[in-house]
Every structure is written in structure tokens, then in C-alpha cells.
C-alpha positions as CSV (number, residue, x, y, z in Angstrom):
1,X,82.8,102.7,95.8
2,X,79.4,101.0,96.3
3,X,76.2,103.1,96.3
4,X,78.1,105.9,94.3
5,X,77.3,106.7,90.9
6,X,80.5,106.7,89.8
7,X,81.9,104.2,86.8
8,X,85.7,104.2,87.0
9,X,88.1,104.6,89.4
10,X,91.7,105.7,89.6
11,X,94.6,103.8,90.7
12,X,97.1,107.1,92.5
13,X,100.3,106.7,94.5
14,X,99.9,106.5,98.2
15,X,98.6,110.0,99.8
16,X,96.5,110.9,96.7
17,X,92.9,109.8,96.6
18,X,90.5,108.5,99.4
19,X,92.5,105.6,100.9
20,X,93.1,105.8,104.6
21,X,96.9,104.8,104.7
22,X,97.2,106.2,108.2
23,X,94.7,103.7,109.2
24,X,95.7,100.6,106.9
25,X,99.2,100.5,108.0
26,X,98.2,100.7,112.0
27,X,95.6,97.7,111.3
28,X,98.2,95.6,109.5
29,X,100.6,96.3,112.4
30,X,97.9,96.0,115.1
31,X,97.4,92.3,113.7
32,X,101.5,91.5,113.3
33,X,101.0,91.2,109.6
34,X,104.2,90.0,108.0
35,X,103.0,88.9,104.5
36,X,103.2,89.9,101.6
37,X,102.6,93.7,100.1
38,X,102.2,94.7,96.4
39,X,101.7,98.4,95.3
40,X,101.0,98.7,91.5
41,X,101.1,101.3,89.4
42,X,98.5,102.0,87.1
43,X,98.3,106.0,87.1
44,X,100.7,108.1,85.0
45,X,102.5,105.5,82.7
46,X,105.1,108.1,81.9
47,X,106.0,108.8,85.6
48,X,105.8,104.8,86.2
49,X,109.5,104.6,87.5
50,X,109.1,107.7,89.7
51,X,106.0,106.4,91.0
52,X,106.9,102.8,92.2
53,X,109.7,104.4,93.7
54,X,107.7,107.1,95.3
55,X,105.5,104.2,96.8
56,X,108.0,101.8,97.7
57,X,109.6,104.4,100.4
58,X,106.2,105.6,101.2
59,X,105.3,101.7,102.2
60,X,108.9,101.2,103.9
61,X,108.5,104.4,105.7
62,X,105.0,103.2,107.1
63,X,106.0,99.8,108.1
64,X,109.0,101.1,110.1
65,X,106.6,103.6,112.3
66,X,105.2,101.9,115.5
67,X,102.6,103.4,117.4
């Protein structure tokens, strides 16, 4: 993140890390998003499978709440 000393980053399924999903979700509701979403996986090449499945119910499950 800017102003951090910090020279990589990682790339972890949804939940893990710093990421606000909570919030992300509600503000791509709150503006009637209905594009297009892409999750990659970059973390953990031999749990890849697992992991896009993980976050591809993770995603569906977060589009399908309302508020």
C-alpha cells in the first residue's frame, strides 16, 4: 500500500488479508453493478483448484446477500 515500506504483496483468497470484502460487495450493490467480476489466483499454486473454488462461492455467496 502507498506510504508503507513494504516491497511485495500477496494475492490470498477472499477473507485472508486486508481487503474489506464486507464493504466492496455493499458498494458494488449500492451502485447496481452488473459487470463483470474476475478473482485470480495467484497464492498457493498447489491449492489453485481448491482456491478458485473457494472464491467463486465466496463471490456468489456475496452477490446474493442484500442489505
Amino acid at each position: 500500500p502507498p506510504g508503507t515500506p513494504a516491497r511485495i504483496h500477496q494475492h490470498l483468497d477472499i477473507g485472508q488479508g486486508e481487503v474489506d470484502f464486507d464493504e466492496l460487495f455493499r458498494e458494488l450493490r449500492a451502485n447496481d453493478f452488473d459487470g463483470t467480476l474476475t478473482a485470480c489466483v495467484f497464492a498457493w499454486e498447489e491449492r489453485a483448484k481448491e482456491s478458485s473454488a473457494f472464491m467463486r462461492k465466496k463471490i456468489d455467496e456475496y452477490l446474493a446477500a442484500r442489505p
